[in-house]
N, C-alpha and C positions, 0 to 999 in steps of 0.2 A: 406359665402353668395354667392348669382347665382344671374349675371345681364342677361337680357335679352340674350344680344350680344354673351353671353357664354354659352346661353341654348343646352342640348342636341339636335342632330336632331330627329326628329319625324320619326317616323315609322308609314307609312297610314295604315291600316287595311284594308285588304279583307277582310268584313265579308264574310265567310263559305255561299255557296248557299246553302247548301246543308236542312237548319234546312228550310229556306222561300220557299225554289221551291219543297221541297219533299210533302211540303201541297200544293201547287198549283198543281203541278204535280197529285196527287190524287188527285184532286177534277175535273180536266178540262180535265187532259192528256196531259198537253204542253210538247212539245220537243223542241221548239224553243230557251231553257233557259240554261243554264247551260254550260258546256267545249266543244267546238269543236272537232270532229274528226278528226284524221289528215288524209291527204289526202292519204297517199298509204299506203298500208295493210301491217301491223308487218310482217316482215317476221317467226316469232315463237310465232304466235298470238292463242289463244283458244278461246275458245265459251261456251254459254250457251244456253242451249237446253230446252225443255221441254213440258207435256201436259197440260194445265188450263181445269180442269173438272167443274162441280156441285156437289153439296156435295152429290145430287142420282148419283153421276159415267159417266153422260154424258158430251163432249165434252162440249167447251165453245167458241162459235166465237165471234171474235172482242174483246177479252178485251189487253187491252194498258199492257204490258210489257215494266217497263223504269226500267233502271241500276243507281246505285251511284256509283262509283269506290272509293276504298281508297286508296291514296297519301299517302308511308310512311315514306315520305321524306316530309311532309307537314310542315309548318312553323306555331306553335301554336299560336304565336306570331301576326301571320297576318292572322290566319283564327282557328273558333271555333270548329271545328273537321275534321278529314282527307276524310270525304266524300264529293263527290262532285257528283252533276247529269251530266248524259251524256246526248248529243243531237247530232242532225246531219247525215247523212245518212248511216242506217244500226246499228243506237248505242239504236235503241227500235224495238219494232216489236209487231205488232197484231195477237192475236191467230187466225189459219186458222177455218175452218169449222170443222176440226177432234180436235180441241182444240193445235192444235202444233205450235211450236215457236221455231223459230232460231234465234239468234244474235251472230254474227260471227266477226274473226279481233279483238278479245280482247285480250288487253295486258294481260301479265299473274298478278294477282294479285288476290287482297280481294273484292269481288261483294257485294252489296244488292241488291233486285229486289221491286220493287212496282208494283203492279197489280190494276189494275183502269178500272173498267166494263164502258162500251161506253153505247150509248142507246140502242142497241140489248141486254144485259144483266146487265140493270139498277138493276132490282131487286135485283143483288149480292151485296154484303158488298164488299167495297174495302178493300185491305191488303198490310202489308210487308210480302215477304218470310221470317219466314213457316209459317202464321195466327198469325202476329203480328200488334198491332194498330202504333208502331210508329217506325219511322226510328232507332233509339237508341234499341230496342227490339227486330228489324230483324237479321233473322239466315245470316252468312257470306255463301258465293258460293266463292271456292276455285277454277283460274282458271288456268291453266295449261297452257305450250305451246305446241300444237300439240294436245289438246286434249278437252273431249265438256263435262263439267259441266252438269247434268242433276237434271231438278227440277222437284215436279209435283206439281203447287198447287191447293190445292180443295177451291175453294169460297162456304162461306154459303149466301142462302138466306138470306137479312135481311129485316127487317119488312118494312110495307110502310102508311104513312101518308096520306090521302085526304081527299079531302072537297068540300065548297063552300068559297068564300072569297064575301061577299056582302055587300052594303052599308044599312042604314038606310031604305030606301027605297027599298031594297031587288033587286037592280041594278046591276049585276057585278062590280067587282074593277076590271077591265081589264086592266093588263100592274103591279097589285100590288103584295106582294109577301107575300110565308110563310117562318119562318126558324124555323130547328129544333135545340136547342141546348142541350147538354147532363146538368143535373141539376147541377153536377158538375164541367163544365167548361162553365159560360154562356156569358163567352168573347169570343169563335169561334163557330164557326155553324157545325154540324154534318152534314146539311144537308139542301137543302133548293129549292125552286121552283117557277116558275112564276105564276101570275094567265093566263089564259088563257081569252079568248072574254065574255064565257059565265058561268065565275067566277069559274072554277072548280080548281082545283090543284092535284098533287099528288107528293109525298117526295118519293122516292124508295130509297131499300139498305141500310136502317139505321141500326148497328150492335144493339143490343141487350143492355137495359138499362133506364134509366129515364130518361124523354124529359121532357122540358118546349117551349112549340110553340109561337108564336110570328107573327103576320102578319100587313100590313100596305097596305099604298097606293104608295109607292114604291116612287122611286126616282123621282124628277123634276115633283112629283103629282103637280096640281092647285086645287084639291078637298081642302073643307076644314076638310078631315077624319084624322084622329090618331092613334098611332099605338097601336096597345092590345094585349095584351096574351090571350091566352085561359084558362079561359071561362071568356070574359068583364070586364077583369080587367087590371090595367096599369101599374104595377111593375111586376116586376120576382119573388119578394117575395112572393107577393099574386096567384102567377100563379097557377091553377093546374096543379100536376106531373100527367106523362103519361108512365107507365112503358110498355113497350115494348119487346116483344120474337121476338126471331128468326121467320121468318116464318110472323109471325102476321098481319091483316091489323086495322089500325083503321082510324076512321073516327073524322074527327074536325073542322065542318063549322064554320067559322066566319062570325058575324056583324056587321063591322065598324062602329064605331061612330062619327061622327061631332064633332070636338074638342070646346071649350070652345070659345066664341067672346065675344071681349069687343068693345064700341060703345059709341060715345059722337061726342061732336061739340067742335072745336076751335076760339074762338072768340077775341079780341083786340079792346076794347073801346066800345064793344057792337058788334063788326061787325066781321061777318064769316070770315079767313084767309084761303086764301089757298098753300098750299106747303108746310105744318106745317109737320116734320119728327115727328111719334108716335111709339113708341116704346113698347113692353111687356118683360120687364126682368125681369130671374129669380132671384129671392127673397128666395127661399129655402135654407135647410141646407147646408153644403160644399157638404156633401158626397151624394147627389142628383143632377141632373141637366135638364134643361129642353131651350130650345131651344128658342130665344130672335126672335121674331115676329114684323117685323117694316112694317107701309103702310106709305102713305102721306095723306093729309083732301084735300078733292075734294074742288070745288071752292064755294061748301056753308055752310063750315070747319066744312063737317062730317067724319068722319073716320071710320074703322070696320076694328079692329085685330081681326083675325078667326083661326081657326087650334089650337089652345092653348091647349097643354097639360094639362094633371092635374099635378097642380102646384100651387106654392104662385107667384105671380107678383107684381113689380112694375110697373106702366107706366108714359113713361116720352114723355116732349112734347120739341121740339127742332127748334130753324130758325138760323142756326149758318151760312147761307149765309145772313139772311137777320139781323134787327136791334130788333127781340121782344128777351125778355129774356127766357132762357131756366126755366125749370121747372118742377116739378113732381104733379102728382093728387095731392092734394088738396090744388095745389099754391105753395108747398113746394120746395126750391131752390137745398135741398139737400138731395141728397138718401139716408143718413141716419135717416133723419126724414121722407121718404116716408112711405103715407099708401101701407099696404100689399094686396093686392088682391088674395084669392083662390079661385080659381076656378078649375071645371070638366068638363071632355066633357059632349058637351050638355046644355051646362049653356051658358045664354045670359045677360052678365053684361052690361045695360045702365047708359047713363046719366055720364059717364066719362067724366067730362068737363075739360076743360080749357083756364083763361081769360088771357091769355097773357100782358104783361105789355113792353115798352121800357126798352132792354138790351142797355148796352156798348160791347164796342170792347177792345182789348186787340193788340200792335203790338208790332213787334222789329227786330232785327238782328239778327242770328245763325249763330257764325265763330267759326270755329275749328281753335288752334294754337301749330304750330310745330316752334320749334327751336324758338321762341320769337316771330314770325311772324304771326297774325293772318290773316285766310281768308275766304270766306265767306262759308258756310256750306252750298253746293249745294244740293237741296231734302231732307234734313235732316228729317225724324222725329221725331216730339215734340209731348209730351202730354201737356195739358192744365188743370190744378188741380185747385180746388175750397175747400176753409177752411171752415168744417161743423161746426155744433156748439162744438160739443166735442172736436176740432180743431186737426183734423184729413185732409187730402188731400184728397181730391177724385178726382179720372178722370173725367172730362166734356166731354171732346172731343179731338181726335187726329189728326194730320193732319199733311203736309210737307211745308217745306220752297220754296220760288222759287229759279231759279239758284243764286240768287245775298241772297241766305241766309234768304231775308225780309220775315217777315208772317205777317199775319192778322187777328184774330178772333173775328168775332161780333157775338150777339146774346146770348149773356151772361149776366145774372140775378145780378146785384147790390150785389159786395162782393167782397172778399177778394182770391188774385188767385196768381198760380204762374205758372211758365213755365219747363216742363221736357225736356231737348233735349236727342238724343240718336245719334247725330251727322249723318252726311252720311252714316256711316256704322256703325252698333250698335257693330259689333264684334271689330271691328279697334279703336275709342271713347267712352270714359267715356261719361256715362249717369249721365248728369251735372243740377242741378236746378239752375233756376234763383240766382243770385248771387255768383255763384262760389259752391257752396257746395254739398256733395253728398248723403247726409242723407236729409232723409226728413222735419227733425227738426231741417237743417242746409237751408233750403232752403228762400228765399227772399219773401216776399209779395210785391202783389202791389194791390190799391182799384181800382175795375172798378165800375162805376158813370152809371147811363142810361141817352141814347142819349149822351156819353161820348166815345172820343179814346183813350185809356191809353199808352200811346206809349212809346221807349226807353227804353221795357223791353228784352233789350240785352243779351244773352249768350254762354258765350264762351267757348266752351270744351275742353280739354285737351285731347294727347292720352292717351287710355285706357289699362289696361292690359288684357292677356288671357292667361290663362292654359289650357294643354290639354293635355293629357295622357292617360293611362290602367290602370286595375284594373284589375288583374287577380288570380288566384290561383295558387296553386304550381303546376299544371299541366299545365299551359298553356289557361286554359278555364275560362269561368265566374266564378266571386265571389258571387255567390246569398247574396241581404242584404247586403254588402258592397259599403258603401259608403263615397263621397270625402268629407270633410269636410274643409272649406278656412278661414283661420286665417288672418283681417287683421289689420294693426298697425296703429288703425284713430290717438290715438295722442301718444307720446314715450311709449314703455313699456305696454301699453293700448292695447290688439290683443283681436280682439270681429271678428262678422260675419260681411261680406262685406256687402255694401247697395246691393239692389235687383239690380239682371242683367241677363243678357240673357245669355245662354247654349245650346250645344247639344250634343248625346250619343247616345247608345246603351248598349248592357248587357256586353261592354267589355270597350271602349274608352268613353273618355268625354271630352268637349270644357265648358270652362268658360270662358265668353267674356264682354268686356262693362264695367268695373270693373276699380275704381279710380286709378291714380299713386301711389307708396309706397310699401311696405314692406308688404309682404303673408307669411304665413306655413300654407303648404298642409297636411293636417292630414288624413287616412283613418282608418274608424272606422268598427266595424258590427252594421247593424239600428234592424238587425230580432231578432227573440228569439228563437236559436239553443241553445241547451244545448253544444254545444261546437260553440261557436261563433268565427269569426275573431279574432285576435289578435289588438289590435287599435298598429297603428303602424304612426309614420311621412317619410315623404320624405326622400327618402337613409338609410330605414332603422332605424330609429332614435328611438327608444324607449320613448321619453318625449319631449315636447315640448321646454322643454329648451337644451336638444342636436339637435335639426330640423335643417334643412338648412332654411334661408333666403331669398328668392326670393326680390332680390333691383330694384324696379323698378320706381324711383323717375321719369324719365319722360316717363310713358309707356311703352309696349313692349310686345313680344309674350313670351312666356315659354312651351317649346313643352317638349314632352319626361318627363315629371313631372309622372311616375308610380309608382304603387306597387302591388307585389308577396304578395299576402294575405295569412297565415297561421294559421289555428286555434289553439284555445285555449284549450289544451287539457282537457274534463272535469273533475275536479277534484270531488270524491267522496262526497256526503253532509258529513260533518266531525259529527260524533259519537258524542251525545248528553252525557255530563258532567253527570252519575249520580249522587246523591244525597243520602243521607242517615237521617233517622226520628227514634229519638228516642233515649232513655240512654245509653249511651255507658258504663255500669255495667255486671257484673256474675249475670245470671239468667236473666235480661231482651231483650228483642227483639228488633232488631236493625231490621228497614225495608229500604229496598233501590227503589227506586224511577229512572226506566231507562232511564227516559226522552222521548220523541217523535222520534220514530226511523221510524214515517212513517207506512202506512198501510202493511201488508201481512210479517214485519219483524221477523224474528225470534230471541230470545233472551236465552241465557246462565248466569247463574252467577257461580262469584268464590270468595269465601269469604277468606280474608286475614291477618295475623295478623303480624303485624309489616313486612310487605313485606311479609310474609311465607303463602303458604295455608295452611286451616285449614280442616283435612281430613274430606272429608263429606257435605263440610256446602256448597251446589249448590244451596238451593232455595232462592228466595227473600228474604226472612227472615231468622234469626239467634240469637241465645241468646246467647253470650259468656259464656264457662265454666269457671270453675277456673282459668285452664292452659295459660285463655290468657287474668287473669288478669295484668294489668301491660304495657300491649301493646295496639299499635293503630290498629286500623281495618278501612279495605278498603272492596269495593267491586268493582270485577272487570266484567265488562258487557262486551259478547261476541256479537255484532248483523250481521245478515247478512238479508241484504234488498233483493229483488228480484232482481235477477242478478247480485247483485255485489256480491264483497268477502266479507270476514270478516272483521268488525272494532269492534279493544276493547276499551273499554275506563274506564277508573280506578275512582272512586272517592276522594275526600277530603280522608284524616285522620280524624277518631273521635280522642279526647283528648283519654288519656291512661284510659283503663279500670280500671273500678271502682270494687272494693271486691264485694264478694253478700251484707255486709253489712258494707256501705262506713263510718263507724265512729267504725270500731273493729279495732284497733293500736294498738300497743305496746306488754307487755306480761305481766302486770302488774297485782293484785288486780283479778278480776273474768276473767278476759280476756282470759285466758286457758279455761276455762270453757262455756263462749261464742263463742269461736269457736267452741267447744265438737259440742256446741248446733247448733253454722250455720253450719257446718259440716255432722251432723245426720239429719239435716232436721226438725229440733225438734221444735224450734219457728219461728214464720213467723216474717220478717223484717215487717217495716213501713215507707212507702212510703208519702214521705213530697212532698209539695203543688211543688218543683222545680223539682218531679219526680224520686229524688234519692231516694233510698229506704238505711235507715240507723236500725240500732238494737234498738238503745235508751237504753241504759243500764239501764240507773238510774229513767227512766220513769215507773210507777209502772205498773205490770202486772195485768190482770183481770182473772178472773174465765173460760172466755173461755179460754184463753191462755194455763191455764194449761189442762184446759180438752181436748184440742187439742195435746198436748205436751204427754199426757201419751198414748191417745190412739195412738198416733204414735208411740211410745216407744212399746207398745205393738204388734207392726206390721200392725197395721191398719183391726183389722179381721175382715172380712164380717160378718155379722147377718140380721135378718131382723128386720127393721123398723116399728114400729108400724105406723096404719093406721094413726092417729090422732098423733100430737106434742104432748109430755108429758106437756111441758112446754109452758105458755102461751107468755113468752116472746122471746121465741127459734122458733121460725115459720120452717118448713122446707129449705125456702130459707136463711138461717142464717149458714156464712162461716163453723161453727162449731156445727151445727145441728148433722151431725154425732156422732162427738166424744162425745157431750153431751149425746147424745141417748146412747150410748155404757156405759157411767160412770152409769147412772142410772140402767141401764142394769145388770153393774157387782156388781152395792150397793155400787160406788165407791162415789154416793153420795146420799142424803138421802131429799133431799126438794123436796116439792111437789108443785104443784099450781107453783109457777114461780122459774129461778136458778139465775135470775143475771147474766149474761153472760157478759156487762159492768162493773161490778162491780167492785172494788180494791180488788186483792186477798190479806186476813190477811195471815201473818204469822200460826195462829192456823188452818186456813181454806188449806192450803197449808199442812200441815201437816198429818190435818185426811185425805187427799186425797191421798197422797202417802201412807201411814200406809194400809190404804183401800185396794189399787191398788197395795202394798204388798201382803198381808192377809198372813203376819205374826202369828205364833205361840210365846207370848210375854205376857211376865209379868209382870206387871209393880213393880217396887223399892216400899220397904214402906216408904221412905223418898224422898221426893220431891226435886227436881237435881235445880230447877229454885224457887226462889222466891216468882214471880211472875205465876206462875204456881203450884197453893198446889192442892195437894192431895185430891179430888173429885170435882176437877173444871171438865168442859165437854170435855176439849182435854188435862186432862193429860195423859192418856194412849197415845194417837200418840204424843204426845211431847218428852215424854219421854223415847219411841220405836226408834225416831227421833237423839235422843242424844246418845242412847245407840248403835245405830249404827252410829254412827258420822256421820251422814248426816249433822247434823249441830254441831258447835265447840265453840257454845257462850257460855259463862261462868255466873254464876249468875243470869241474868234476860235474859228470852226468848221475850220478847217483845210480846206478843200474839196476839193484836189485831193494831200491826203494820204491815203495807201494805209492801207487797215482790215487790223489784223493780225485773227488766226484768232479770238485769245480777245475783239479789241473786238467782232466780229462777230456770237460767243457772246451777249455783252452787248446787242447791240441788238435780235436775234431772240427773243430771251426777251422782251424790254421790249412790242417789236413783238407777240407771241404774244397779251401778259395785257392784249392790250386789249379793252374791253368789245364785243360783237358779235361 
């Protein structure tokens, strides 16, 4: 842990002139700003010389020539980069009549030059050496000693703005102004101008690009006009763009408008007030704002806020010196129940009333206490909050104590209030609520009564703590987006964000001040969205909040020197999306892979895998495993490469262990020789059950297509032609086995006409004359009958008995003729049928 007393010492910051006066410097020409010269000349000092032309080649008189120097001994630590402006006699120079320029007595080192046309050569764009817009993008001037640097620069024309600027009444705005800003940066002005007497204007020397114009009534106006973009409209958003060339004039009168007035009487008991504070506050979104309008009600308590932006308004009515109760339009005590008012220029909202009622007062004491000893808090500012109905605080009003601590505030509307102090000095004391507490939900009530003083609403503050430190990058300069984050410890163990307090910074150091006693960790995080962000990092380094240091500060106290060296996060690649794989992991079926979202414009590879091994060949999304990998699991492996980056591969899941072509042929038993013959040759097609496996079925009976599928593949599949028309009424052309059936009637290998039965149960006898046929054997049948049940001029005993005599079949005594051939007998006979000689 770190107590105050043992905080490091602070290091003040110089911030760097060089980023704030290199734009004043070009905008005005000041030399007044920036490093003294020293008083006697280097003795091995150089120069820089040179001609400032026009971009047509002639000379250029009067334009402002100022130097930056860079310090390479400069201290990052205490200033934002190594340039600095020069000033002082003889460290700028104005180009002569011939366009020529000496600056002489320069140490030897690294120059910039800024060049800033004066009013003889307004029309030129101002520049860094060599025709650069900003200090960071100028060419260095290398200076020597004993020797003269020579530059030439050429200024372009840049384009020029004019108008009229007039009121309503077609009046001059005399004394008001235009500004040019680029549509892209509409926080600084590129350019800008006065009105003149008889309302004219003119913008010179704008470089080349999109303008959004902007004109008003200028500063410390008493008109009641507002300010507008061109053309009569009153955001930047709605502005029209004005793109701009080199060279170019354009023209862009404005008419001011008369901003919005609001107008009522203030009255108490019937009777006009006068001194009533009225007020127009904005009411709008955060990320909008507009300008808070207050008059006083004359003495026959009329009022008129005028100038009103376009905007939503509140108006509030106020006598906090005197005893009526504060209030908002339409009687309402609290700005969260006020009505809204919108209004545009031009618009005249009456009849704003308000009837005033008796407020109370509100008094007390404000001592700050050191070492146990309280005393009285001389000028302290206190706010003064009021409980809305949603019981929420709001500010009423703020004000200071006198020397001896005491305050007093009347003119407060019947409710509920408490008291903010912020001590003497808001950075030195804790900004304490009524009651000791520092949260707003820890803060004391007290009822104010009308025609009531509610006194003895005492507060006494403690000191406060204040952090204050850098935030910088590994180089020394700003951290864009990095920022301090304060950890504090309201009750043990308990670390949330501090109550709200006051601050100060810039784009390197920062002050947090006003802040309760107790226990801090300084956290700094990145708020932007860089693809490589800050690193969140804690004080000294600390990787997590639970390694942090402590900052102890049970009775107040300063904490200087609280920094951090910001270091980004290096971006790690999006990491390669998990493929996926869809489908039976079986021989003969297709396994498809699914590469996941690798983002637009990626390129994508595959490599198919079996049991870890590639499987030569298989690169496309899809893949049907052969035999050789049944038994193993398959992966696939996705190469992608996104735009810009490298390659990332990513592997999927295992499928389960390949499945046979036909996931229930086991063993070697019974027909099983012969069912492989058959998944082997391609001879019968498996059958694919409702879980997507595709299994043989052995003992499941075969049909008439089956076979007639099975020979004409046996046969080698021969081409013929098709007849126009289906033989068969039940065989349509789109019927798996439309071919082969066509082919059997074709060779007379079968003999039905009108329909074949293609579902049908193939019998044993029908199985027979199809092979005998699909023979066409020379065969003559026994004169005594081999089968029983098959005699001697039944209609298949010639193929039966063809059948037996070539041992196609081996049954003995009864052929069963008109029993149905399961899948694996049928296995068994086409095979037999196959290895016959011929």
């Amino acid at each position: 842990m770190l107590s105050p007393d043992l905080a490091p010492p602070t290091r003040r910051r110089r911030r760097g002139l060089a980023a704030g006066l290199a734009a004043l410097a070009m905008t005005l020409g000041l030399v007044a700003v920036g490093t003294p010269a020293a008083n006697a000349a280097e003795p091995d000092a150089g120069s820089i010389t040179g001609t400032v032309t026009g971009e047509a080649g002639a000379p250029l008189q009067g334009v402002l020539v100022q130097l930056f120097h860079c310090d390479p001994d400069f201290d990052a630590t205490q200033q934002a980069d190594c340039w600095t402006l020069l000033w002082g006699a003889g460290q700028s120079a104005k180009s002569a009549a011939d366009g020529t320029f000496t600056i002489s007595e320069l140490e030897p080192g690294t120059y910039r030059a800024a060049l800033a046309p004066q009013v003889e050569t307004a029309q030129y764009v101002r520049e860094y050496w060599d025709g650069a817009e900003t200090l960071e993008a100028a060419t260095d001037i290398e200076v020597t000693a004993g020797a003269a640097a020579s530059i030439a620069p050429t200024l372009e024309i840049g384009a020029t703005v004019s108008g009229t600027v007039l009121d309503g009444d077609g009046a001059p705005v005399s004394g008001g102004y235009v500004y040019a800003y680029l549509s892209g940066d509409l926080n600084s002005t590129r350019g800008g101008a006065s009105v003149a007497s008889d309302g004219s204007y003119a913008i010179t020397g704008l470089p080349a690009g999109e303008y959004v114009l902007k004109s008003g009534p200028g500063w410390g106006s008493t008109t009641e006009l507002v300010d507008e973009y061109w053309q009569d409209v009153y955001t930047a958003d709605a502005a029209t763009r004005v793109a701009l060339t080199a060279g170019a004039a354009f023209t862009a009168d404005f008419a001011l408008n008369a901003g919005a007035a609001i107008t009522g009487t203030v009255t108490t008991g019937g009777t006009p007030v006068a001194g009533v504070e009225v007020s127009a506050k904005y009411a709008g979104s955060p990320d909008g704002w507009a300008d808070t309008v207050t008059t006083t009600t004359a003495t026959d308590g009329t009022y008129r806020l005028a100038g009103l932006d376009q905007a939503d308004y509140v108006v509030g009515f106020s006598d906090f010196d005197g005893d009526l109760g504060q209030q908002y339009w339409q009687g309402v005590s609290d700005r969260a129940g006020a009505t809204i008012l919108t209004v545009a220029p031009g618009d005249v909202v009456e009849g704003i009333d308000a009837a005033l009622t008796a407020g109370g007062s509100i008094s007390g004491v404000l001592t700050e206490n050191t070492a146990g000893e309280p005393a009285p808090s001389a000028g302290a500012y206190f706010d003064v909050l009021r409980e809305n109905p949603a019981g929420a605080w709001e500010r009423v009003t703020s004000a200071r104590s006198g020397d001896d601590g005491a305050y007093r505030v009347s003119g407060l509307a019947p409710g509920e209030y408490t008291v903010l102090t912020y001590g003497s000095s808001s950075a030195r004391w804790a900004a304490t609520y009524l009651g000791g507490g520092y949260y707003p939900e820890d803060a004391a009530a007290v009822a104010v009564t009308a025609s009531t003083e509610t006194g003895d609403a005492d507060v006494e503050t403690r000191p406060g703590v204040s952090i204050s430190g850098r935030i910088t990058d590994e180089h020394g300069g700003a951290a864009p987006d990095a920022r301090l984050v304060l950890l504090y410890e309201r009750t043990p163990g308990n670390w949330v964000e501090p109550p709200a307090h006051g601050g100060a910074g810039d784009d390197i150091s920062y002050m947090a001040g006003g802040m309760p006693p107790g226990n801090y960790i300084a956290k700094f995080e990145d708020r932007g969205a860089s693809d490589e962000p800050y690193a969140t990092q804690f004080w000294q380094n600390a990787a997590t909040q639970a390694e942090a240091t402590v900052l102890e500060a049970p009775n107040g106290g300063t904490f200087e020197g609280i920094s951090a060296v910001m270091t980004r996060t290096v971006a790690q690649p999006e990491p390669a999306p998990v493929p996926t794989l869809a489908g039976i992991a079986q021989v003969g079926q297709a396994l498809t892979a699914a590469a996941g979202d690798w983002g637009p414009g990626a390129a994508l590879t595959y490599r198919w895998l079996a049991d870890g091994k590639p499987v030569d060949g298989a690169t496309a999304a899809e893949f049907s495993p052969a035999e050789a990998q049944a038994g193993t699991a398959i992966t696939v492996e996705v190469t992608g490469i996104r735009p810009g980056e490298a390659a990332l591969v990513a592997t999927s899941a295992p499928t389960a262990s390949v499945l046979p072509r036909f996931a229930d042929v086991t063993g070697t038993g019974g027909h099983t020789a012969n069912v492989r013959w058959a998944v082997a040759e391609g001879v019968i097609d498996g059958v694919k059950g409702a879980d997507g496996i595709v299994r043989f079925e052995s003992t499941r009976a075969a049909t008439r297509a089956t076979i007639a599928v099975a020979l004409y593949r046996l046969a080698g599949s021969p081409e013929f032609a098709l007849p126009s028309k289906p033989s068969f009424r039940d065989v349509p052309a789109s019927h798996p086995a439309y071919t082969a059936i066509e082919w059997m009637k074709r060779e007379r290998i079968t003999t039905v006409t009108s329909t074949f039965g293609p579902a049908a149960m193939l019998k044993r006898q029908e199985a027979a004359a199809f092979l005998y046929r699909a023979a066409g054997p020379s065969f003559t049948a026994p004169a005594k009958a081999t089968f029983t049940d098959v005699p001697k001029g039944s209609s298949y005993f010639t193929s039966i008995e063809w059948l037996a005599a070539e041992r196609i079949t081996t049954v003995k005594g009864t052929f069963s003729p008109a029993n149905t051939v399961t899948r694996e007998a049928l296995a068994t006979l086409l095979k037999r049928w196959d290895a016959l000689p011929g």
